[in-house]
C-alpha positions in Angstrom: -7.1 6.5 3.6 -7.8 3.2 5.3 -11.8 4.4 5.8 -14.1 6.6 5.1 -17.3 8.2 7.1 -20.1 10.4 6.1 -21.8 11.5 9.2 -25.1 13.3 9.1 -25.4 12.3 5.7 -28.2 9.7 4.2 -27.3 6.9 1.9 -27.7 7.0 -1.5 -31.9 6.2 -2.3 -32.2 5.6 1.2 -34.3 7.8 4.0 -31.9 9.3 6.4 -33.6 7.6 9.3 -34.1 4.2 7.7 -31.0 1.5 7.3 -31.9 -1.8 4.3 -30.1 -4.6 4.2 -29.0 -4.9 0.1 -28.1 -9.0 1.0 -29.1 -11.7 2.9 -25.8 -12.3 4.4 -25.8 -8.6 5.8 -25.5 -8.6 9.6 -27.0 -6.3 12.0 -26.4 -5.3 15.5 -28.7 -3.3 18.4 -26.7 -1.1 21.0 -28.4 0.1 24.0 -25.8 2.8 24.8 -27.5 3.4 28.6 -26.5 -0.7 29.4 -24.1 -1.1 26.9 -25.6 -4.2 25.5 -25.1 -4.9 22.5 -27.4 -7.9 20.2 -25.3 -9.4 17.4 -27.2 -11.2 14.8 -26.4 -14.6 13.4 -25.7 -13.5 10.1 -23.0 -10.5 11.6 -21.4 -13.5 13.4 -21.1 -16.0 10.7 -19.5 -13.1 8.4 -16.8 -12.7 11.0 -16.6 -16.7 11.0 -18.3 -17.0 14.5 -20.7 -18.7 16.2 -23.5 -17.8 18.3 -21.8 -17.3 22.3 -18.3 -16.6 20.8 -18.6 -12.9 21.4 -19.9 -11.4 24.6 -22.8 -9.1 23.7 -21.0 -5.9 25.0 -20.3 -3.0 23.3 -16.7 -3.3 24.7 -16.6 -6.7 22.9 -17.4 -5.3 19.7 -15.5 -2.5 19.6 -12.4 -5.0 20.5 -12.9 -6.7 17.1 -12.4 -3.6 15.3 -8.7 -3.1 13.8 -6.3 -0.6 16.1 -6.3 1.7 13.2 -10.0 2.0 12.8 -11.1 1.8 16.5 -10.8 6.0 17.0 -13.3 6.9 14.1 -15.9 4.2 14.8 -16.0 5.5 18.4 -16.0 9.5 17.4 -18.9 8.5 14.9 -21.1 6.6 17.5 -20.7 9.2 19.9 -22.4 11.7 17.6 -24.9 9.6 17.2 -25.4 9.1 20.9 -25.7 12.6 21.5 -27.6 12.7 18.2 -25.4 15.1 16.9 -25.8 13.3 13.5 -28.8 10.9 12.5 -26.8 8.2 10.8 -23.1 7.3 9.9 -21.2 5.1 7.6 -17.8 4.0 7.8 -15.4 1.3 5.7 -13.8 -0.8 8.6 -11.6 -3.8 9.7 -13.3 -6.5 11.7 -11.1 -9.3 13.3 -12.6 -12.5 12.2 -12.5 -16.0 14.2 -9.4 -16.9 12.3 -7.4 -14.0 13.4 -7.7 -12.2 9.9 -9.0 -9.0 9.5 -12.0 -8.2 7.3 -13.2 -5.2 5.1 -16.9 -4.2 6.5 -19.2 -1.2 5.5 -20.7 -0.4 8.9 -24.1 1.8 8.8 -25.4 3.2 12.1 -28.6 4.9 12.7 -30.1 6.5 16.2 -33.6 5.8 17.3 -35.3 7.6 19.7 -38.8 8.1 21.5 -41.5 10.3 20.8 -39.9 13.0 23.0 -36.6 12.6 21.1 -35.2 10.2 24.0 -32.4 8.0 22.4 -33.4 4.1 22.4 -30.6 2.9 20.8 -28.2 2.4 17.8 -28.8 0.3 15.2 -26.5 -0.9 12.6 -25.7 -3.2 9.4 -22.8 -5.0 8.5 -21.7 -5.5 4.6 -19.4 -7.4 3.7 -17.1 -5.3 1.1 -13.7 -7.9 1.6 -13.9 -8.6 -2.3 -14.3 -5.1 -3.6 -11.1 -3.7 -0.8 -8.8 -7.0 -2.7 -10.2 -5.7 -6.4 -9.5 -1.8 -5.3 -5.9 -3.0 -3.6 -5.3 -5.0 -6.5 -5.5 -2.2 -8.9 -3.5 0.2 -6.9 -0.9 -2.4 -6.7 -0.7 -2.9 -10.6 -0.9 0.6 -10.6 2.3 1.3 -9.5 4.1 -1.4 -10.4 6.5 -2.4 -13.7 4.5 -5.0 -15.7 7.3 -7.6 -16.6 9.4 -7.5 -13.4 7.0 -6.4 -10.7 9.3 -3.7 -9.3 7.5 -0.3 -8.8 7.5 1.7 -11.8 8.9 5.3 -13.2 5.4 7.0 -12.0 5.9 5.8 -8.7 9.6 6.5 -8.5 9.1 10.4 -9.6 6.4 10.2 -6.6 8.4 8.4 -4.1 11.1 11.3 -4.5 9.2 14.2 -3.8 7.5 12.2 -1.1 10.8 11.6 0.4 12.4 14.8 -0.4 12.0 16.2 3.7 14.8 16.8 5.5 15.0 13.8 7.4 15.0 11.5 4.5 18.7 13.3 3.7 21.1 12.5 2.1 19.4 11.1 -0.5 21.5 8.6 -3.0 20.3 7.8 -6.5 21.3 5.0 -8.7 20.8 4.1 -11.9 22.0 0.3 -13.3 21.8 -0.3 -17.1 21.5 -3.5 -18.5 23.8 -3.5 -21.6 23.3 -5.3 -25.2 20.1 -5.8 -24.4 18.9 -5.6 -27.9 21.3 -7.9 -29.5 20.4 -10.7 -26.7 16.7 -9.5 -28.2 17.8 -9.9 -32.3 20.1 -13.3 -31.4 17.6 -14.6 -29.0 14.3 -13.4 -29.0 12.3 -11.3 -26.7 12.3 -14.7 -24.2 15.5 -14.2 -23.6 15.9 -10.3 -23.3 13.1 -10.6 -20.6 14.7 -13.1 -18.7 17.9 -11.2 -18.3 15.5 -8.0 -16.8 13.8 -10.7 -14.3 17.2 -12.0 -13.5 18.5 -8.2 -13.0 15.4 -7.4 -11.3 15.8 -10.6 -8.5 19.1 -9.3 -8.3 18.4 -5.5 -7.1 16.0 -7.0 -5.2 18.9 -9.1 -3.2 20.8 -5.9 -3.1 19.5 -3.0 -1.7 17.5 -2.6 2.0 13.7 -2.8 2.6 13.7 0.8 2.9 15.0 1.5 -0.6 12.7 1.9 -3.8 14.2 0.1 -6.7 12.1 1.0 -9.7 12.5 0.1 -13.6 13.1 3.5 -15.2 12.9 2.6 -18.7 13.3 -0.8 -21.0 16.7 -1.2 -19.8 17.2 1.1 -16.9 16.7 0.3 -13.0 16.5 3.3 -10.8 17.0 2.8 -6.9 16.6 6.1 -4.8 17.9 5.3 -1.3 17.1 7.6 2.1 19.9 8.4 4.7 22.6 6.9 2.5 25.8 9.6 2.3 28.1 9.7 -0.4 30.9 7.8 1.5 28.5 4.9 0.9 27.9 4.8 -2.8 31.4 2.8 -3.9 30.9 0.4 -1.3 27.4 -0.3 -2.7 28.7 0.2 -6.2 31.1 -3.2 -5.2 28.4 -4.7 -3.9 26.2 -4.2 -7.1 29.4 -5.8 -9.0 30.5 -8.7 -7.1 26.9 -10.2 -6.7 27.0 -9.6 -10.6 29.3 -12.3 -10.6 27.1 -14.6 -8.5 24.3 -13.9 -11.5 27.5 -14.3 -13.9 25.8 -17.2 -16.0 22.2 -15.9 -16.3 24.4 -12.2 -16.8 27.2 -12.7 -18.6 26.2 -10.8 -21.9 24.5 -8.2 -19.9 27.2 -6.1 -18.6 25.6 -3.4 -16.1 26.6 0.5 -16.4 26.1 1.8 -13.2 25.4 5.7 -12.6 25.1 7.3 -9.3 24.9 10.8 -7.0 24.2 11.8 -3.7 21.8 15.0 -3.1 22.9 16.4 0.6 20.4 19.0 1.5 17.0 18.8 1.4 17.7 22.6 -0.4 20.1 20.9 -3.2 18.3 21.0 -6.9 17.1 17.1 -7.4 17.7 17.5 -11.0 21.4 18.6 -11.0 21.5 15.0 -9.0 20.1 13.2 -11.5 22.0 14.6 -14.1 25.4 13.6 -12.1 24.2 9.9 -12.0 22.9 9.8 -15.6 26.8 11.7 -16.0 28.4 8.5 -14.2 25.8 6.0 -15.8 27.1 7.2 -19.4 30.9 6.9 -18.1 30.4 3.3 -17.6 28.9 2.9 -20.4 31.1 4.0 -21.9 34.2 2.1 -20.3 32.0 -1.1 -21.0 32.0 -0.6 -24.5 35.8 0.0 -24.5 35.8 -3.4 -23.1 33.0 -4.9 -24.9 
C-alpha cells in the first residue's frame, strides 16, 4: 500500500503524548480545528520548496497539497484525533511540492488539550522520507525485474497470472518466443554477443505487444508474454506480427531464429497448466521445423 497509519499507537521510544523532531529540517505545523487555522513552519515550507506566504494558513490549504490518493486517510486520522478518539497518529504521505512534484512525508499528529480534557489543537511534524520511498521503490523494481534485459522476470510472470486469472481478464493468451542457437553465437562469439541478441529480442517484444501485456524472460533463452482479453482468433495474426518485425531486426537477428509457442485459456474454469503445456507443445513444433531448416 501507498501509506501506512498507526492510530492510537506511540512511536517507537517516544511518550504517546509527546512528538520530537529526529532533524533539523523537520517541519511542523499547529491546527486549531475550532478556526481552522493552520501555522506552517518555515522549515515544513522550504521541504515542500515554498516560501513563507505561498500557502494560505488554512487547513483547507493544507489538506489540498496532499496527493488524491492519500487525502481520505489523512482526514479519517485527524478526525479521530479531534474527537480524541486516538492520542496520536502517523501516516506515510504525498505532499505536492512548489514544483508540481509530489513528495514522500512521514506526518506525526498529536492532540492537546486543557486541563478539563478541552481539545486546543493538533500538532504535527513533517519528515522528509523521499530518499528512503526511491531506495524501497528501487528494490521492488529490481525485484521483479530480469537483470540483463529489464523485462519483468519468471517470479513476476507466475504472479501476474494468478493475479490476472479473474474472469474478466479472459481469454487469456500465452506465448512463449525462443531465441535459437544461442549458445553457438555464445562459443563463436562470446557472451557479448549472446547478450546482445536477448537485448535486441527483448526491444523487440517490447515494440510488439500492448501496454497491457506482461512480456517476461522465462529462462536464458525464453520470453514469456501472457496477454488479457486476447481470443484465439488473434494468436496467428500476432504470431505474423512477431515474424515480420523479425525481419525489421533481420541484421542484429539473423542467426537467432525465434521458435514461437502459443495457447489460449477460455474460461477463467480452464486448467492454466494444460495451457501452458499446449504453447510449450507449439514452442517445440517450431523448434523443431527451424532446425529442419537450420
Amino acid at each position: 500500500p501507498d501509506s501506512r497509519a498507526a492510530a492510537g499507537q506511540g512511536f517507537p521510544g517516544e511518550d504517546r503524548r509527546v512528538l520530537s523532531l529526529s532533524s533539523k529540517k523537520d517541519g511542523t505545523w499547529k491546527w486549531n480545528p475550532r478556526t481552522n487555522h493552520m501555522d506552517l513552519s518555515e522549515e515544513l515550507l522550504d521541504m515542500l520548496g515554498y516560501r513563507p506566504g505561498d500557502v494560505t494558513e488554512s487547513f483547507a490549504k493544507y489538506t489540498q497539497l496532499m496527493h488524491p490518493r492519500d487525502f481520505g486517510q489523512v482526514l479519517h486520522d485527524l478526525e479521530e484525533l479531534k474527537k480524541q478518539k486516538a492520542d496520536v497518529m502517523t501516516r506515510e504521505i504525498r505532499m505536492q511540492c512548489a514544483d508540481g512534484r509530489y513528495k514522500w512525508i512521514c506526518c506525526q499528529a498529536r492532540s492537546l488539550v486543557d486541563r478539563d480534557g478541552h481539545l486546543v489543537e493538533i500538532q504535527g511534524i513533517h519528515k522528509d522520507i523521499s530518499e528512503r520511498k526511491e531506495r524501497e521503490e528501487q528494490m521492488q523494481y529490481q525485484k521483479m525485474r530480469d537483470e540483463l534485459t529489464a523485462l519483468y522476470n519468471r517470479s513476476y510472470f507466475e504472479d501476474t497470472l494468478r493475479r490476472l486469472n479473474t474472469e474478466r481478464m479472459h481469454p487469456l493468451t500465452i506465448f512463449f518466443v525462443e531465441v535459437g542457437n544461442l549458445k553457438e553465437t555464445y562459443e563463436a562469439k562470446g557472451a557479448e554477443a549472446a547478450e546482445a541478441v536477448l537485448l535486441k529480442t527483448a526491444e523487440m517484444m517490447r515494440s510488439i505487444f500492448r501496454y497491457e501485456d506482461v512480456v517476461a524472460r522465462w529462462n536464458d533463452r525464453t520470453f514469456a508474454i501472457v496477454l488479457p482479453n486476447t481470443a484465439a482468433e488473434m494468436t496467428e495474426t500476432i504470431h505474423e506480427r512477431i515474424t515480420k518485425t523479425t525481419e525489421v531486426y533481420q541484421e542484429e537477428l539473423k542467426d537467432a531464429p525465434l521458435a514461437i509457442g502459443y495457447s489460449t485459456k477460455n474460461f477463467v474454469e480452464n486448467d492454466m497448466e494444460a495451457v501452458f503445456m499446449g504453447a510449450r507443445q507449439r514452442l517445440n513444433q517450431s523448434r523443431e521445423a527451424l532446425n529442419e531448416i537450420h
